[in-house]
N, CA, C and O atoms as a Tinker XYZ file with bonds, in Angstrom:
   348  protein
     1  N     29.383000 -161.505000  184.527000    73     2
     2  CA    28.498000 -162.149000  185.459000    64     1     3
     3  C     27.175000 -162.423000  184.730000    63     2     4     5
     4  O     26.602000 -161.667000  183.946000    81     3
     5  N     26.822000 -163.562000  185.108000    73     3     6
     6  CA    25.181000 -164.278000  184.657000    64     5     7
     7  C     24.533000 -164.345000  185.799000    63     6     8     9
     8  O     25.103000 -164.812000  186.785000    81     7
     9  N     22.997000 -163.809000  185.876000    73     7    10
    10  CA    22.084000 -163.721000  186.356000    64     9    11
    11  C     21.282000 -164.349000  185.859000    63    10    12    13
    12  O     21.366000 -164.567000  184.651000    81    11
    13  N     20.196000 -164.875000  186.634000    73    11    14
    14  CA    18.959000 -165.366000  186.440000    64    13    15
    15  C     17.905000 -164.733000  186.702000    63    14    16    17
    16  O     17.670000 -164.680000  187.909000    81    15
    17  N     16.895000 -164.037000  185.794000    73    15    18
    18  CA    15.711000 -163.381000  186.554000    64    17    19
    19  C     15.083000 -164.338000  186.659000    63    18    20    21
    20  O     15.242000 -165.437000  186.127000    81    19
    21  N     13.873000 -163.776000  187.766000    73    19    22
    22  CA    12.584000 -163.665000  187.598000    64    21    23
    23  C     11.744000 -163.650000  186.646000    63    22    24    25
    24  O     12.053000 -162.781000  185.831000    81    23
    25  N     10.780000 -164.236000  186.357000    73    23    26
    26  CA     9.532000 -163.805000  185.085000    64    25    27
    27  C      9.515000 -162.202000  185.718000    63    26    28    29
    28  O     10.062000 -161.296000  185.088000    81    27
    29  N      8.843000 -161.962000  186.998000    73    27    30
    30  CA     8.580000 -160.536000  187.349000    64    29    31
    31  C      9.350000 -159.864000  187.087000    63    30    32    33
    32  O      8.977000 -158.736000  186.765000    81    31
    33  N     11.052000 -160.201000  187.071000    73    31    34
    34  CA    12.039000 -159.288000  186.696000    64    33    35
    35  C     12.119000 -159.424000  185.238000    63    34    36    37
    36  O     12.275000 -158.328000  184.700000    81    35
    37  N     12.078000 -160.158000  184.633000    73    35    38
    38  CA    12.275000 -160.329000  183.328000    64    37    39
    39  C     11.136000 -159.184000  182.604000    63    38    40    41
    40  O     11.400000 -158.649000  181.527000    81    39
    41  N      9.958000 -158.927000  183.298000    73    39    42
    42  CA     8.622000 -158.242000  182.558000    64    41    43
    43  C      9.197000 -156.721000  182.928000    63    42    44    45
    44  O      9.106000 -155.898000  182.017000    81    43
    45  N      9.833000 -156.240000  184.295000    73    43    46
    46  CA     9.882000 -154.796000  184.338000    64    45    47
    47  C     11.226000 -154.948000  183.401000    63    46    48    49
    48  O     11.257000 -153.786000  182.996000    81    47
    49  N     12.050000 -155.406000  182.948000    73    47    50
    50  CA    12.768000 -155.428000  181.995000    64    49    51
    51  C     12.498000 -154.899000  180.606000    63    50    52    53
    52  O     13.081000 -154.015000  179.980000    81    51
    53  N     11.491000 -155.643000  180.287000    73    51    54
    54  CA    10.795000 -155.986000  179.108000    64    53    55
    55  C     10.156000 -154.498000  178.965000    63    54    56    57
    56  O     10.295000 -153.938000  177.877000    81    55
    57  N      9.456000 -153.825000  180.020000    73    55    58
    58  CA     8.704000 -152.595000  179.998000    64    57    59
    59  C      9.442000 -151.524000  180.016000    63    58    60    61
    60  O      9.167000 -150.514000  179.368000    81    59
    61  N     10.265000 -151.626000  180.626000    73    59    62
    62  CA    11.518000 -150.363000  180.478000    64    61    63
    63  C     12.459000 -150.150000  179.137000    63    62    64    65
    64  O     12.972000 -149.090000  178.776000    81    63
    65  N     12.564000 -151.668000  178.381000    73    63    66
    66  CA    13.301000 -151.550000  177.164000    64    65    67
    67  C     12.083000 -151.042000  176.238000    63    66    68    69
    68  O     12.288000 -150.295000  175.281000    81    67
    69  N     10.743000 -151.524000  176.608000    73    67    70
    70  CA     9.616000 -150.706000  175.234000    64    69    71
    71  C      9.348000 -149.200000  175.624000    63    70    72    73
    72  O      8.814000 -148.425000  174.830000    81    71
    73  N      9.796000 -148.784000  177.044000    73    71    74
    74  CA    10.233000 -146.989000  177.040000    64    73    75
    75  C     11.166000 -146.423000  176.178000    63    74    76    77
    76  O     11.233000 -145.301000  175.677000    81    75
    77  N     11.857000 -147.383000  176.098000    73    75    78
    78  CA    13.496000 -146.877000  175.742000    64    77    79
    79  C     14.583000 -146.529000  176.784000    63    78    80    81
    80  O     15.592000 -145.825000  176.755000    81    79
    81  N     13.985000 -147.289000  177.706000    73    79    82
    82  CA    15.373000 -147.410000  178.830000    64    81    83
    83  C     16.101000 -149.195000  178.729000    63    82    84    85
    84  O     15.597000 -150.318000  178.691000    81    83
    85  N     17.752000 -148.559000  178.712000    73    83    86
    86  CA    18.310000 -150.086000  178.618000    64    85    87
    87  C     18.517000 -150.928000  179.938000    63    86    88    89
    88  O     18.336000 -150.412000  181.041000    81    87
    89  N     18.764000 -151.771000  179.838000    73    87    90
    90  CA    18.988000 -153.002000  181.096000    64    89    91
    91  C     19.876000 -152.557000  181.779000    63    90    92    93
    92  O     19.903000 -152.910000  182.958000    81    91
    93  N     20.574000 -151.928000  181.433000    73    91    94
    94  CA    21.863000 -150.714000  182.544000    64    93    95
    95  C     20.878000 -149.762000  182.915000    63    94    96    97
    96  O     20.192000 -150.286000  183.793000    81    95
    97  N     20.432000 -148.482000  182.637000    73    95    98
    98  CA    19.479000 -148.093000  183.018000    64    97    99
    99  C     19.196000 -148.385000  184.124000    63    98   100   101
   100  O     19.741000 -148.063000  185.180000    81    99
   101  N     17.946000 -149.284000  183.846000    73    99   102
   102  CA    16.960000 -150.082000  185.307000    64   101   103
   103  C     18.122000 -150.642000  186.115000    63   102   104   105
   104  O     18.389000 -150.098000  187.186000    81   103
   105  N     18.788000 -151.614000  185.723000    73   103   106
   106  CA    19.937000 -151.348000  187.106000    64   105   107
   107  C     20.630000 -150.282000  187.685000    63   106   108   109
   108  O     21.049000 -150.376000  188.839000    81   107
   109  N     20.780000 -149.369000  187.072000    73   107   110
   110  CA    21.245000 -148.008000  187.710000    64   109   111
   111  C     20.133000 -147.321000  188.856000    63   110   112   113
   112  O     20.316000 -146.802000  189.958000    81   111
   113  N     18.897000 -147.581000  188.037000    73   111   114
   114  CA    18.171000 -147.160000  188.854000    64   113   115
   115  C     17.847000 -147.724000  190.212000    63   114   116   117
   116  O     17.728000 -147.012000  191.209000    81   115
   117  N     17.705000 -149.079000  190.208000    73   115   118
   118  CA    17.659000 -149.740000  191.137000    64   117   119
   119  C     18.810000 -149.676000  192.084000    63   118   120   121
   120  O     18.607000 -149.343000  193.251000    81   119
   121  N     19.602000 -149.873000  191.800000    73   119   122
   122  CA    20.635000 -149.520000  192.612000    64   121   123
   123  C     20.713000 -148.089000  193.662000    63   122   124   125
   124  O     21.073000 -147.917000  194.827000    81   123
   125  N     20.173000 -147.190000  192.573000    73   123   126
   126  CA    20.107000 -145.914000  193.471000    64   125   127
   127  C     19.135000 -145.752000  194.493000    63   126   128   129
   128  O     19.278000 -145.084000  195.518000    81   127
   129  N     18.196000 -146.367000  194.169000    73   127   130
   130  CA    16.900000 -146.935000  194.969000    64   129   131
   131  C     17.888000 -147.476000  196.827000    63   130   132   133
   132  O     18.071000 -146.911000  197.905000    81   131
   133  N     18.239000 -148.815000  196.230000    73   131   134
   134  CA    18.963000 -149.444000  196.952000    64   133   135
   135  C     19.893000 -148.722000  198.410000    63   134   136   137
   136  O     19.910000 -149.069000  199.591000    81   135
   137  N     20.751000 -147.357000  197.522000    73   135   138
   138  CA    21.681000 -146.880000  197.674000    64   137   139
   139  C     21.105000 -145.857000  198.860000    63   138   140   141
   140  O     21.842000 -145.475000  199.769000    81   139
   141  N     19.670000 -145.445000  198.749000    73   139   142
   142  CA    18.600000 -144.501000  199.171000    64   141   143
   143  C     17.710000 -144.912000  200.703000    63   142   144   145
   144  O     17.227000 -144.276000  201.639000    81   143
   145  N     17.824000 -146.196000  200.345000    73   143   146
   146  CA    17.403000 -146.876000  201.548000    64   145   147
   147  C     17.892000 -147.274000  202.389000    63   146   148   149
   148  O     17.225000 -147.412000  203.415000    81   147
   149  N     19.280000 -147.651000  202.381000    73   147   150
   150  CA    20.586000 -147.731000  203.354000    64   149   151
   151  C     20.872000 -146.418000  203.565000    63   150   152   153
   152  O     21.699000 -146.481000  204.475000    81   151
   153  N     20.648000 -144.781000  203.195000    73   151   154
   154  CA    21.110000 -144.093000  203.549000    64   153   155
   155  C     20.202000 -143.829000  204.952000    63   154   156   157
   156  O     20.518000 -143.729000  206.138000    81   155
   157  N     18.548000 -143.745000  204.018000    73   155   158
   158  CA    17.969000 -143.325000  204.842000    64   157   159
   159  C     17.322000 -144.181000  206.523000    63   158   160   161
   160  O     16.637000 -143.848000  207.490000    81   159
   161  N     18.201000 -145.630000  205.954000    73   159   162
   162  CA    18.489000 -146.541000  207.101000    64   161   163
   163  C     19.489000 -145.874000  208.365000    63   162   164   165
   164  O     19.328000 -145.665000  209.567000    81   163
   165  N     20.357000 -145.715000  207.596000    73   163   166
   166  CA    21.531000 -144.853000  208.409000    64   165   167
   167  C     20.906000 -144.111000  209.116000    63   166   168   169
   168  O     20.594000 -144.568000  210.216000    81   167
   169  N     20.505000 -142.788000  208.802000    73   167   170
   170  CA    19.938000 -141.570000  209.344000    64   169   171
   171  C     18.829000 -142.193000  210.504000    63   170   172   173
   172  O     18.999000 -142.182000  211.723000    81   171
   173  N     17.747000 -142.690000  209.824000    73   171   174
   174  CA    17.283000 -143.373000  211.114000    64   173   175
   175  C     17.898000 -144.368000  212.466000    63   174   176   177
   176  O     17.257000 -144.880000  213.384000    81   175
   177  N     18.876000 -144.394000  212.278000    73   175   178
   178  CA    19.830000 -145.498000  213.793000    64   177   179
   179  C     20.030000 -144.482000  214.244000    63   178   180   181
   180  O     19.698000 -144.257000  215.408000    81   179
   181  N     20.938000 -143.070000  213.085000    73   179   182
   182  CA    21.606000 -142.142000  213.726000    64   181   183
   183  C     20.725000 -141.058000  214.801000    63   182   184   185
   184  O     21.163000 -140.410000  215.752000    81   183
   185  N     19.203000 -141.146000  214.204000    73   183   186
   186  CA    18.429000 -140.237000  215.063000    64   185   187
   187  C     17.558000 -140.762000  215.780000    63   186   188   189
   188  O     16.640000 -139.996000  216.070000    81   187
   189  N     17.461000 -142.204000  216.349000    73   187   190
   190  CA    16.826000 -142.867000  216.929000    64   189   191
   191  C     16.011000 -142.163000  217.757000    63   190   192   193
   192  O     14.792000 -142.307000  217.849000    81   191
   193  N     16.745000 -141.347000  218.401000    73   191   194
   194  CA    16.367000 -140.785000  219.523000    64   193   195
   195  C     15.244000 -139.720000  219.838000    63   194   196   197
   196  O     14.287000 -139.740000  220.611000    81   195
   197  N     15.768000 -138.691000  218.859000    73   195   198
   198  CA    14.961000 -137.930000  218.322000    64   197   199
   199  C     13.580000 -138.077000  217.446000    63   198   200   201
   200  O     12.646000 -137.282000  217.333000    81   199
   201  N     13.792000 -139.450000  216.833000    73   199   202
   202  CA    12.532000 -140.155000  216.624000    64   201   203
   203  C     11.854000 -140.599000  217.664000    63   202   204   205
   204  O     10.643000 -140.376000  217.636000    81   203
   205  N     12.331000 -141.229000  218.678000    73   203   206
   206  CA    11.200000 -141.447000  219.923000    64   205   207
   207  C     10.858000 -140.383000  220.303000    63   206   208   209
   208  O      9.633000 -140.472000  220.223000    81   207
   209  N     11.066000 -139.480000  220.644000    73   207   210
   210  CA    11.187000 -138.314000  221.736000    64   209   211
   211  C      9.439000 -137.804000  220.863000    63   210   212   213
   212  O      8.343000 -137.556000  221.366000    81   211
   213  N      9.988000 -137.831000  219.175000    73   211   214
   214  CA     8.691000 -137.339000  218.503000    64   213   215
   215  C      7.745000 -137.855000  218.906000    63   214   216   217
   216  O      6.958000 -137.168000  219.558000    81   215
   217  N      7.391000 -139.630000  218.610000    73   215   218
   218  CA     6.861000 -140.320000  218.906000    64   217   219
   219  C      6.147000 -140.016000  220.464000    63   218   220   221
   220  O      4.974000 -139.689000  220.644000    81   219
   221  N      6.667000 -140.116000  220.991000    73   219   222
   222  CA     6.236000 -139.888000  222.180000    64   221   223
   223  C      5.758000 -138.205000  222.537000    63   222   224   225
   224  O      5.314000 -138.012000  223.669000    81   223
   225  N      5.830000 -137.269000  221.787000    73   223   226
   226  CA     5.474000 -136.157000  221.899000    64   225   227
   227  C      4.312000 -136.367000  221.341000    63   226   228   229
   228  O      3.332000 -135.905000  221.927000    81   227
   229  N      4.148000 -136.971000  220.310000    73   227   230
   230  CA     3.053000 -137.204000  219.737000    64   229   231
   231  C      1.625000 -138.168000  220.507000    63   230   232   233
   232  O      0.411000 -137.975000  220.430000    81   231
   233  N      2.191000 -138.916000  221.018000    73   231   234
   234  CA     1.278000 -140.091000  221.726000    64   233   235
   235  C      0.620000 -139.298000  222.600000    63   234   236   237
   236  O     -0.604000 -139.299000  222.732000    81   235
   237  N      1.662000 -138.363000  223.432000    73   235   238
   238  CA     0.872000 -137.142000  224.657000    64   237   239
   239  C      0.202000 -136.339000  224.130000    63   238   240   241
   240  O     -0.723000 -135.902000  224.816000    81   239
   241  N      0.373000 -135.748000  222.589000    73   239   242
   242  CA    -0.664000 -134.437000  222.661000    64   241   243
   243  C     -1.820000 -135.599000  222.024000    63   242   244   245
   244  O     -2.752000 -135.019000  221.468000    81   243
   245  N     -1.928000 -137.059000  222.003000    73   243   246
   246  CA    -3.368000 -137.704000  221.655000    64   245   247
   247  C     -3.983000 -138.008000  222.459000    63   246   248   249
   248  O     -5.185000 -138.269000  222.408000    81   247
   249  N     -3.095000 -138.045000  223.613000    73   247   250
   250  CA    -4.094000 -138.357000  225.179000    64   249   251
   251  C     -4.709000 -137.041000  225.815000    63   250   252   253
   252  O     -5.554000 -136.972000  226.709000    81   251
   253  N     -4.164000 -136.159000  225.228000    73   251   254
   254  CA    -4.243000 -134.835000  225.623000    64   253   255
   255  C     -5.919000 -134.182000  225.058000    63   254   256   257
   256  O     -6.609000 -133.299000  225.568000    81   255
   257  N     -6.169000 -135.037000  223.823000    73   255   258
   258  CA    -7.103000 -134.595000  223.009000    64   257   259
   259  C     -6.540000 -133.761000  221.784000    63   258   260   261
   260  O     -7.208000 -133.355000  220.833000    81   259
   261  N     -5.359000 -133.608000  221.964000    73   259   262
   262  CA    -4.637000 -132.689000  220.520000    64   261   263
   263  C     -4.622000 -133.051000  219.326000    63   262   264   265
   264  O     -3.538000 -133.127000  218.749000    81   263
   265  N     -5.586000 -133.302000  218.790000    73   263   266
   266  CA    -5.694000 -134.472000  217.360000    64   265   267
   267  C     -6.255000 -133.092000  216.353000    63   266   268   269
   268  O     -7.156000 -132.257000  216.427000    81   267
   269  N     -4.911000 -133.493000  215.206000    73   267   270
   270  CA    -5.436000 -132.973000  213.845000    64   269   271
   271  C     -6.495000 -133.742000  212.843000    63   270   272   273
   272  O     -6.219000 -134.941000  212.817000    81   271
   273  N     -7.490000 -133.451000  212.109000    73   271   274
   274  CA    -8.652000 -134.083000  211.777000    64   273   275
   275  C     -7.868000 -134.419000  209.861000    63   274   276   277
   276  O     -7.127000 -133.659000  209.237000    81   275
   277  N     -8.160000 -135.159000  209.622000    73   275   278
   278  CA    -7.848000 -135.638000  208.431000    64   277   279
   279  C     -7.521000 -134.809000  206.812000    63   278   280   281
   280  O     -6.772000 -134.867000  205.838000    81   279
   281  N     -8.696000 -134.035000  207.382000    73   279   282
   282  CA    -8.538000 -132.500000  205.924000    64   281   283
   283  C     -7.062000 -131.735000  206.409000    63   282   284   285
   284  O     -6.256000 -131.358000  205.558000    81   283
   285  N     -6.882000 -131.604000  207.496000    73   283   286
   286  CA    -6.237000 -130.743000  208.115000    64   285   287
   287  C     -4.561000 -131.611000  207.887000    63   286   288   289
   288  O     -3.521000 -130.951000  207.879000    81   287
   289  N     -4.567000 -132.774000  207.757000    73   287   290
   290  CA    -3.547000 -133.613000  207.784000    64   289   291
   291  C     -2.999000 -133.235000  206.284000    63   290   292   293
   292  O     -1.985000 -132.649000  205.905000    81   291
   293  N     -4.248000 -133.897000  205.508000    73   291   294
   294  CA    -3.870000 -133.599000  203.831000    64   293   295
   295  C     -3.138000 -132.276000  203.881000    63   294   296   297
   296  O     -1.950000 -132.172000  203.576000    81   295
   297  N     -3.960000 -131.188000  204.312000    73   295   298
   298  CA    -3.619000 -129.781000  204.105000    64   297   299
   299  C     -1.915000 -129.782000  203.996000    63   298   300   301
   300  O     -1.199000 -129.476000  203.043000    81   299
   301  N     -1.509000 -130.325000  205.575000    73   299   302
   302  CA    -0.353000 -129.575000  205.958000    64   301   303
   303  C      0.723000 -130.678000  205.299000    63   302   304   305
   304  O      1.935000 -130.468000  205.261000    81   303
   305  N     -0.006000 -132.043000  204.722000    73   303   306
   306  CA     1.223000 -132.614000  204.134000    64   305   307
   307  C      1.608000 -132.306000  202.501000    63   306   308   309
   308  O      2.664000 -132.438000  201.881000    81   307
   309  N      0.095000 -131.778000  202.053000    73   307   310
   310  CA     0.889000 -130.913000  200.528000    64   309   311
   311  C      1.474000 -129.213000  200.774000    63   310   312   313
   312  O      2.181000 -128.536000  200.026000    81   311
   313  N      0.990000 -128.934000  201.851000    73   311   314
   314  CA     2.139000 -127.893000  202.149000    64   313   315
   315  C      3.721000 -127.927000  202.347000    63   314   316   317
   316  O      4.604000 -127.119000  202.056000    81   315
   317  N      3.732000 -129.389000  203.057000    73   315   318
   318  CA     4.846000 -129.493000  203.217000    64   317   319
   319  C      5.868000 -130.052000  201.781000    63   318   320   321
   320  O      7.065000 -129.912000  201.531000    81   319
   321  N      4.985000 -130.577000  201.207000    73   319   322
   322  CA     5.508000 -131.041000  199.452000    64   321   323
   323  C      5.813000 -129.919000  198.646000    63   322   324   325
   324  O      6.729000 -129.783000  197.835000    81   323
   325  N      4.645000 -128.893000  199.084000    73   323   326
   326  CA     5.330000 -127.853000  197.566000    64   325   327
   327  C      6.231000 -127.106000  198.271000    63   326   328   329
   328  O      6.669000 -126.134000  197.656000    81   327
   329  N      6.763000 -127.328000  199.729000    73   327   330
   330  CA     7.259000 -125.995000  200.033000    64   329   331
   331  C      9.102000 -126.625000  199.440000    63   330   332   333
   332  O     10.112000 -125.937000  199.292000    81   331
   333  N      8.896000 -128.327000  199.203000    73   331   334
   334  CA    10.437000 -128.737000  199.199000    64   333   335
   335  C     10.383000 -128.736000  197.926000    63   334   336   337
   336  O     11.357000 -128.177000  197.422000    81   335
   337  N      9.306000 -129.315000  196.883000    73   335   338
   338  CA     9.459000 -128.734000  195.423000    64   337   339
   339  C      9.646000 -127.500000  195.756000    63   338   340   341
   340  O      9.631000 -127.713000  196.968000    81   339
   341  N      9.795000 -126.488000  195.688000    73   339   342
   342  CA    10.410000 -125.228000  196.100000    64   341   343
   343  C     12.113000 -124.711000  196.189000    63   342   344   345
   344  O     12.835000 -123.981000  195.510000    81   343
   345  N     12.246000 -125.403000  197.226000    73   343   346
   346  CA    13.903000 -125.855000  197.654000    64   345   347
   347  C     14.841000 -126.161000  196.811000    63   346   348
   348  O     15.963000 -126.461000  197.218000    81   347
């Protein structure tokens, strides 16, 4: 099969072969990319629900006045990063 890039595709090409990654490579990678986003497409239809329910748990504790302040946000979202580097 023949493809046609992009200049834009042709340049992350170009930058990945002066790493020392080959043109299989970056398609592998991409692909897995690809492969990652339909999964996590999936999972989201599959939990639709449970995503609103959040959503909407969430919207009430803001009418409520239940608001976390921005330091407090950072805090608990690199907590939540090193605890899965961890895992």
């Amino acid at each position: 099969m023949i493809l046609e890039l992009k200049p834009a595709q042709q340049r992350v090409l170009d930058r990945a072969a002066r790493s020392g990654m080959s043109p299989e490579e970056v398609l592998d990678q991409a692909f897995a990319v690809i492969h990652e986003q339909h999964r996590n497409a999936d999972w989201m239809l599959g939990e639709r629900d449970a995503i609103a329910a959040r959503i909407e748990e969430g919207f009430a504790q803001a009418e409520r006045g239940e608001l976390v302040d921005a330091e407090q946000v950072v805090s608990i979202l690199q907590d939540r990063r090193a605890k899965r580097r961890i895992a």
